[in-house]
C-alpha positions as CSV (number, residue, x, y, z in Angstrom):
1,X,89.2,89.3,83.6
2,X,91.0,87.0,81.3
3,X,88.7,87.8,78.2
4,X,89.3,91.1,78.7
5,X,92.7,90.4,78.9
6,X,93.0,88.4,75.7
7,X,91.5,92.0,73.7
8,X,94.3,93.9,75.1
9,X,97.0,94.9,72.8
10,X,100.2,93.8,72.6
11,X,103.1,94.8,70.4
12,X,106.8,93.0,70.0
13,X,109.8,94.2,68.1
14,X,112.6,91.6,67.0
15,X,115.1,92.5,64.1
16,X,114.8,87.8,63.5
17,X,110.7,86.9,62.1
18,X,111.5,83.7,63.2
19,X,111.8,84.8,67.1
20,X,108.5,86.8,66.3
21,X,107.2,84.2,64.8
22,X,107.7,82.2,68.1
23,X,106.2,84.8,70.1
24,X,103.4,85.3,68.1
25,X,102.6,81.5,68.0
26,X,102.7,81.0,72.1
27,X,100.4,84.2,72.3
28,X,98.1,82.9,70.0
29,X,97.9,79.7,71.8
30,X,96.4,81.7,74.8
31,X,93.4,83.9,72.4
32,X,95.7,86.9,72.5
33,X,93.8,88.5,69.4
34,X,95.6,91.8,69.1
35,X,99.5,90.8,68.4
36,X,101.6,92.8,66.0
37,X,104.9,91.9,65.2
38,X,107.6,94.3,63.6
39,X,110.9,93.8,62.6
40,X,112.0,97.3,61.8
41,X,112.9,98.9,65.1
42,X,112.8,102.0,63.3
43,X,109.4,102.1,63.2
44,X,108.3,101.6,67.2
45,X,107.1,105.5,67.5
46,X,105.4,105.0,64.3
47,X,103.5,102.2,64.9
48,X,102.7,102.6,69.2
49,X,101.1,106.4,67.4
50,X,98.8,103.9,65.0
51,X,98.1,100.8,67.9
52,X,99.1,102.3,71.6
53,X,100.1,98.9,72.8
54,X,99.1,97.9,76.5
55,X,102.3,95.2,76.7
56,X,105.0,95.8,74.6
57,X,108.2,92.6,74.1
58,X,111.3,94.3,73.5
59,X,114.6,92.4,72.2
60,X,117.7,94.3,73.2
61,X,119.9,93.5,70.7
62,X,119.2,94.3,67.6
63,X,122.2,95.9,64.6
64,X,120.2,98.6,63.3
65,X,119.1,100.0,66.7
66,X,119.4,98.3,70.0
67,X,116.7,98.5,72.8
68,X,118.2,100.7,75.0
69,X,117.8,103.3,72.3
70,X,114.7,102.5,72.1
71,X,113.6,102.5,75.4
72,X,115.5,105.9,75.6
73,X,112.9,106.9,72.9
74,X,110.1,105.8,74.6
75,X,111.0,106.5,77.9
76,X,107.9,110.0,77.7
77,X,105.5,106.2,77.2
78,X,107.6,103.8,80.1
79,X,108.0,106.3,82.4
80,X,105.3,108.8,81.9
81,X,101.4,108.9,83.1
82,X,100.7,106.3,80.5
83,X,103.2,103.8,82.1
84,X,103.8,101.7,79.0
85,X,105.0,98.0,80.0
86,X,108.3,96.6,78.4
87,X,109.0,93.1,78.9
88,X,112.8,92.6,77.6
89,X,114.1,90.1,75.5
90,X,117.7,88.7,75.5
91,X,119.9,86.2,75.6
92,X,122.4,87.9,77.4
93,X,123.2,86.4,80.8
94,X,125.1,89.6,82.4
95,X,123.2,90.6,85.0
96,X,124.1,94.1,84.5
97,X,122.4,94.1,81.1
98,X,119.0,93.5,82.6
99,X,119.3,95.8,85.8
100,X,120.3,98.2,83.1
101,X,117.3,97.7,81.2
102,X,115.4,97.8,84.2
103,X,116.7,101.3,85.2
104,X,115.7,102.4,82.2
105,X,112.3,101.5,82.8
106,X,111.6,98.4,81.6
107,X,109.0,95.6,84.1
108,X,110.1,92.5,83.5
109,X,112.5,90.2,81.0
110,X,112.7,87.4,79.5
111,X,116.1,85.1,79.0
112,X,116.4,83.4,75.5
113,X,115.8,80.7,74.5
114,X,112.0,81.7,74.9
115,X,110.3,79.4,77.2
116,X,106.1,79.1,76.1
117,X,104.8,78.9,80.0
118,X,107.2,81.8,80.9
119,X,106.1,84.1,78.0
120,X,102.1,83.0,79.0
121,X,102.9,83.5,82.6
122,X,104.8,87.0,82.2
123,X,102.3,88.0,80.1
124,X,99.1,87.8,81.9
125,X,100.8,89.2,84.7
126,X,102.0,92.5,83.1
127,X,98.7,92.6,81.1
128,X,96.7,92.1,84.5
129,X,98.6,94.7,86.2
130,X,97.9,96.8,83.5
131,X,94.8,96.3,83.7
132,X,94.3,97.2,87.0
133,X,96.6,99.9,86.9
134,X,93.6,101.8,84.6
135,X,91.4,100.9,86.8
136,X,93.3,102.6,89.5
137,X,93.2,105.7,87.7
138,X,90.0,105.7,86.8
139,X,88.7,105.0,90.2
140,X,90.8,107.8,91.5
141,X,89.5,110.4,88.9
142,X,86.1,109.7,89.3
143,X,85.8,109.1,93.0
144,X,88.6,111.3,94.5
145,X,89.6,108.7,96.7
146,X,85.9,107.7,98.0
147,X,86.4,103.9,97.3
148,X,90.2,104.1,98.9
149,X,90.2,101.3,101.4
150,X,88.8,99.5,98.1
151,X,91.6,100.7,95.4
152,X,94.5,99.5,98.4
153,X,93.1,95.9,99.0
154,X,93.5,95.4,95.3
155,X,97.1,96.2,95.7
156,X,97.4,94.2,98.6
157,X,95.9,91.0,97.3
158,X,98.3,90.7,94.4
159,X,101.0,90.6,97.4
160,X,99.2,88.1,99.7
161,X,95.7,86.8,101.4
162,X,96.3,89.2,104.0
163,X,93.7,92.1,102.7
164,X,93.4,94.3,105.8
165,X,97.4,95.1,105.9
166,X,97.5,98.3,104.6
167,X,94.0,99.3,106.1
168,X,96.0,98.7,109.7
169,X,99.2,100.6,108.3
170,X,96.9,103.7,108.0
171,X,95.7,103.0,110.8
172,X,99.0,102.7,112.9
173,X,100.6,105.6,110.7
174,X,97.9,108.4,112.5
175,X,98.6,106.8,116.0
176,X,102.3,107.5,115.4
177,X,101.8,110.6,113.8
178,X,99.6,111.4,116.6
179,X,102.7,110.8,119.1
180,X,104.7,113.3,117.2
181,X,102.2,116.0,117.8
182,X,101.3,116.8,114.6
183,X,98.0,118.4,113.5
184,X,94.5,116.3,113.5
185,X,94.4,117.4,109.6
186,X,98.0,115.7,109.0
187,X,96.9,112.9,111.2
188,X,93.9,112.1,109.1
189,X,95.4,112.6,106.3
190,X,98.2,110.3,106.4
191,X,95.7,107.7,108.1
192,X,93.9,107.6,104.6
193,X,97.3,108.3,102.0
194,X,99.3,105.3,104.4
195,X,97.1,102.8,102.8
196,X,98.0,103.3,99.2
197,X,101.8,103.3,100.1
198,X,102.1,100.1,98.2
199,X,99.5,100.5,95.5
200,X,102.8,100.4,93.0
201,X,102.6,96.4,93.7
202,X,100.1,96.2,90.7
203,X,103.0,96.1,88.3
204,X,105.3,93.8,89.7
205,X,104.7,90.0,88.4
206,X,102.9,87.5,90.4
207,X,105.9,85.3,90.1
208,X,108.1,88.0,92.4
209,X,105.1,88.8,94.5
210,X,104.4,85.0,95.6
211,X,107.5,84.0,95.5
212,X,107.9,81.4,98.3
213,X,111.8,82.1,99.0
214,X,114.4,84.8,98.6
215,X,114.8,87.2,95.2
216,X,117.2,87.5,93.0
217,X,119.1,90.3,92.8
218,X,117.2,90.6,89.2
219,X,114.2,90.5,90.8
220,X,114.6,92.3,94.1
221,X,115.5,95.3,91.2
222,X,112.0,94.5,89.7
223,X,110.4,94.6,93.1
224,X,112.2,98.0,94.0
225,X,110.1,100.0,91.0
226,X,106.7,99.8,93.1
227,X,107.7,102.8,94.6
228,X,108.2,104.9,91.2
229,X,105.6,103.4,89.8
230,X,103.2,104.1,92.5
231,X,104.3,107.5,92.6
232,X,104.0,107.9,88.7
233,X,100.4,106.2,88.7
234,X,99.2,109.5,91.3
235,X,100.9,112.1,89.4
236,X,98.2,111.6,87.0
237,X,95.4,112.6,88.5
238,X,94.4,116.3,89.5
239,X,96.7,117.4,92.4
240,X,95.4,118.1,95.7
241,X,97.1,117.5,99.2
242,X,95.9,114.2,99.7
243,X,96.9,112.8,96.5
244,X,100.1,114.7,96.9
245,X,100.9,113.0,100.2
246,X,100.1,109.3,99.0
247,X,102.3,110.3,95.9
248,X,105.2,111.0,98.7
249,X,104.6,107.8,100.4
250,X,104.2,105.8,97.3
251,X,107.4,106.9,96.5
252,X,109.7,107.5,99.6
253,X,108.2,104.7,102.3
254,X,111.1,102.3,101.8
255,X,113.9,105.2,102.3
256,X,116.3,104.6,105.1
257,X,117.5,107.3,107.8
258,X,121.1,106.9,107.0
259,X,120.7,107.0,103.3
260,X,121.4,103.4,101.9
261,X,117.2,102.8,101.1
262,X,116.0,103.4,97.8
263,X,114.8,104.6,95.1
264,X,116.5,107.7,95.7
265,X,118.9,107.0,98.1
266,X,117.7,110.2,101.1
267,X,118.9,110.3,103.7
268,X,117.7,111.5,107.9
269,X,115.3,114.6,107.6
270,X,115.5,115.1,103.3
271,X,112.9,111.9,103.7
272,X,109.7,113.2,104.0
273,X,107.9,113.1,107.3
274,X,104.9,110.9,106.3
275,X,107.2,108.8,104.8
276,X,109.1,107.8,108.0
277,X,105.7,107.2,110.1
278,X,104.6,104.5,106.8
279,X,107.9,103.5,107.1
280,X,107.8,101.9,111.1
281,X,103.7,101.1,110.4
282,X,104.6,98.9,107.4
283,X,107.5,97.2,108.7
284,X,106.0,96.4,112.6
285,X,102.7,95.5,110.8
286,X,104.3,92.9,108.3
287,X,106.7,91.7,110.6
288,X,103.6,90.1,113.3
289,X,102.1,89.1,109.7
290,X,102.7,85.9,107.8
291,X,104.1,86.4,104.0
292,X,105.0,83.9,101.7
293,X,108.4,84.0,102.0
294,X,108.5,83.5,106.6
295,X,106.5,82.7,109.5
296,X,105.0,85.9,111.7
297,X,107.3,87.4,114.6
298,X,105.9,88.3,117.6
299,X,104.7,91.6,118.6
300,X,108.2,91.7,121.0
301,X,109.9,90.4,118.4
302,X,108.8,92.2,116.2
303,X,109.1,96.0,118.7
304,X,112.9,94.4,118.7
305,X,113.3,94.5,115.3
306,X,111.8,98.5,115.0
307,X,114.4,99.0,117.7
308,X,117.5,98.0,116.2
309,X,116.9,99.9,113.0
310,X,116.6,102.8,114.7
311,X,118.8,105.6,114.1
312,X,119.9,103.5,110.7
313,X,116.7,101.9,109.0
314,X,114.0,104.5,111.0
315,X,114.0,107.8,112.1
316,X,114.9,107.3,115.9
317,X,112.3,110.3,116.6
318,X,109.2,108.6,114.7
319,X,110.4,104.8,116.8
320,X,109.9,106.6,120.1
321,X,106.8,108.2,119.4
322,X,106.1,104.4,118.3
323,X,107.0,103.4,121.4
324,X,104.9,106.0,123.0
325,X,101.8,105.0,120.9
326,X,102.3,101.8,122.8
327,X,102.9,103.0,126.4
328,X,100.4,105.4,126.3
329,X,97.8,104.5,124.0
330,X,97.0,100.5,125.6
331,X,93.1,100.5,124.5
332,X,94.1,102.0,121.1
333,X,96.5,99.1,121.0
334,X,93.7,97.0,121.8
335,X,91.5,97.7,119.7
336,X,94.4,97.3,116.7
337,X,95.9,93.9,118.1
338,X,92.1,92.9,117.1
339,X,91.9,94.4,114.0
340,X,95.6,92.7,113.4
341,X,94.1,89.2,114.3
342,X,91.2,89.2,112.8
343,X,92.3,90.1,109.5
344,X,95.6,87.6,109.9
């Protein structure tokens, strides 16, 4: 991947040549071949219209016209189907400058003074996820979610070795859905849409991914726009109810019953159903999994956990027919202990 990475282009804007200069020197160290520098910010629009970037380094405080105005402008590019990335600049240590920048739409920053194995580091990461994030779409154009199991394990690897966790969240989603009574059609369908719920993951920066301990609050914000993103990355392909339902996941599986989850804060029934069966599925299945950042629970550990956020974290309806998955359904549960432990 790296030498197609290296032909990707990337564009930075910085009102001082001799920060560009900088830049462009580290990039160059690593065979980026496509770098343009500018520093006129008044001429962004005009130049992402002649060289549609694929990365573009944004400083935030410029005289003539600051970041956030330009981000405003570009927001159609950041936030639209093309899902530009902006990697901030600044030397500004308030915290609320960056979550700022970050609401806005920007992926990732970068504190001044520039450090060369930060930039390298932040770089292939946003230009891999990039990368991956048109292959995404192109896969789901052309195969109309044929090669799905496929398309989610490359969203799951960039999380951790564990490649079979959101195969197992589809899987566990139907059994609860199936508990709630719902139709064999929504069943199915939510078993397949389940295990894209975190396919927004391609965007977010190895270094948050992997990280070994807790975030920051920086880059728990960073972490947070998976589910946008995700969202954003199926509303551009041709709508149909499947991709319409994985959209809704994407976007709504880390909601919370009594409102405080995010990213738009919705609260008991205004979550979408499918949403609150991903949500128990994820959280049981990652709980009895190891991640980077703590050991595996048990399974009663774990069924203790689902408890307690009931009626707060989960939708205390979707937690019993969880619990009746498991008191009804034992050779089901079989069958998925030993999918669980053969992937883990």
């Amino acid at each position: 991947m790296q030498a197609e990475l290296v032909k990707m282009q990337i564009l930075a804007v910085d009102d001082t040549s001799v920060n560009l200069t900088l830049l462009a020197t580290i990039l160059a160290s690593a065979d980026y071949e496509n770098v343009v520098c500018i520093t006129d910010p008044n001429t962004v629009e005009e130049e992402i219209a002649r060289h549609p970037p694929d990365l573009l380094f944004l400083d935030l405080h410029m005289p003539a016209r600051d970041g956030f105005e330009i981000l405003t402008a570009l927001a159609p590019q950041v936030r639209g189907p093309d899902m530009l990335p902006v990697c901030v600049i600044t030397a500004d240590s308030d915290i609320r400058v960056r979550r700022r920048a970050l609401q806005m739409g920007a992926r990732d920053f970068i504190v001044k003074p520039i450090d060369a194995i930060e930039v390298l580091m932040r770089t292939r990461n946003l230009l891999e996820a990039r990368w991956l994030q048109q292959h995404l779409r192109y896969e789901l154009e052309r195969s109309g979610f044929e090669n799905l199991e496929r398309l989610a394990h490359i969203a799951e690897s960039r999380d951790s070795n564990d490649y079979e966790h959101a195969t197992r969240v589809g899987a566990l989603a139907r059994r609860i859905a199936e508990c709630l009574g719902v139709s064999s059609q929504f069943a199915a369908l939510i078993r397949e849409t389940a295990a894209l719920h975190d396919v927004g993951k391609i965007v977010i920066p190895d270094s948050i991914l992997r990280k070994p301990g807790p975030l920051t609050e920086d880059e728990v914000a960073v972490m947070r726009t998976h589910t946008t993103v995700g969202a954003d990355m199926f509303g551009t392909v041709t709508h149909s109810e499947m991709i319409a339902m994985a959209a809704t996941i994407a976007r709504s599986h880390h909601e919370r019953w009594d409102g405080s989850g995010y990213p738009d804060g919705l609260a008991g029934e205004a979550i979408p159903i499918a949403a609150r069966i991903v949500a128990v599925a994820d959280v049981f299945d990652a709980l009895v999994t190891n991640r980077p950042y703590r050991d595996a629970l048990t399974e009663a550990e774990a069924i203790t956990e689902i408890e307690s956020g009931k009626g707060s974290q989960f939708d205390p309806h979707v937690v019993e027919a969880f619990h009746r998955w498991r008191e009804l359904a034992p050779a089901t549960e079989a069958i998925y202990r030993a999918d669980h432990h053969a992937a883990a």
